[in-house]
N, C-alpha and C positions, 0 to 999 in steps of 0.2 A: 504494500500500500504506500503510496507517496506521500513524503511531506511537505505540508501545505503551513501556512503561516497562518489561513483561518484557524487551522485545527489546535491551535498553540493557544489557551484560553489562559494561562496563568503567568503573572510577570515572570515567574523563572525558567517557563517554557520557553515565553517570549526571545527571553536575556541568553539561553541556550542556541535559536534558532538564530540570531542578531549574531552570535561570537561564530558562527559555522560557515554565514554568508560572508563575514568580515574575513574570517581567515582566510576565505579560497582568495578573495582580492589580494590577501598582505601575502599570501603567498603567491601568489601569480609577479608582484611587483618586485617583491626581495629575490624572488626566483632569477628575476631578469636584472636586477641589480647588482647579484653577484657573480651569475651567470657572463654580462657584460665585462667584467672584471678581473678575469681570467686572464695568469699570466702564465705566458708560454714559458715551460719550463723545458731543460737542458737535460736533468738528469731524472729519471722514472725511478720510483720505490713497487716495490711488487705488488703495492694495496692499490697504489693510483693506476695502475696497469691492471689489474682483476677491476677494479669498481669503473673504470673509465672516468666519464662525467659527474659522477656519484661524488667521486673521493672528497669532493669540496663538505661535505656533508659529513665527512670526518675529520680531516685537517684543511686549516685556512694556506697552507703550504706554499700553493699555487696562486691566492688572491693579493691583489693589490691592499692598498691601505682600505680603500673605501671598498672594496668586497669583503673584508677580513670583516670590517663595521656593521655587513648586511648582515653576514650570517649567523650570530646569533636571532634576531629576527627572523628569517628565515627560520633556523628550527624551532622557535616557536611559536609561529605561524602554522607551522605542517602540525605542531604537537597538539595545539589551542584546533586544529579541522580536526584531526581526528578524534580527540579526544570528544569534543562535541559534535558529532558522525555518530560516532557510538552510543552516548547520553541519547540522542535523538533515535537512534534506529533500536537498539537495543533494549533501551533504557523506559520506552512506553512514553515517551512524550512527543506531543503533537500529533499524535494518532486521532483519528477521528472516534467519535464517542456516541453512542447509541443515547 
């Protein structure tokens, strides 16, 4: 069943489904602002080599000053969608109600 922002009848429903639409934005933006930021490195470590594009998402290694700046944003942005993904799908709220 989908959800819907009618179906969200209590402010913490509300305040749940508000932090789930903000996060996909703050993560679509910090995604491309560290993304952007990306310095070309010389020498490969075996994690940046297995995760590819990922690695920035474990060390800032590879990023400039102001991508190093995004990415905590960035993970908590991803942590802040899915943790309330979950609250929302999982969790019985905003379902629709007999």
């Amino acid at each position: 069943m989908p959800i819907k922002f009618s179906n969200c009848h209590t402010f913490f429903e509300q305040a749940i489904f508000l932090i789930a639409v903000l996060g996909i934005l703050l993560t679509i933006f910090s995604a491309l602002a560290v993304f952007s930021n990306e310095r070309k490195l010389e020498k490969f470590d075996w994690y940046i080599e297995a995760l590819g594009p990922f690695h920035i998402l474990i060390s800032s290694k590879g990023l400039n000053s102001v991508g190093a700046k995004w990415r905590p944003v960035l993970l908590l942005a991803i942590i802040a969608t899915i943790s309330s993904f979950i609250a929302l799908s999982y969790g019985g709220l905003c379902h629709a109600r007999a």
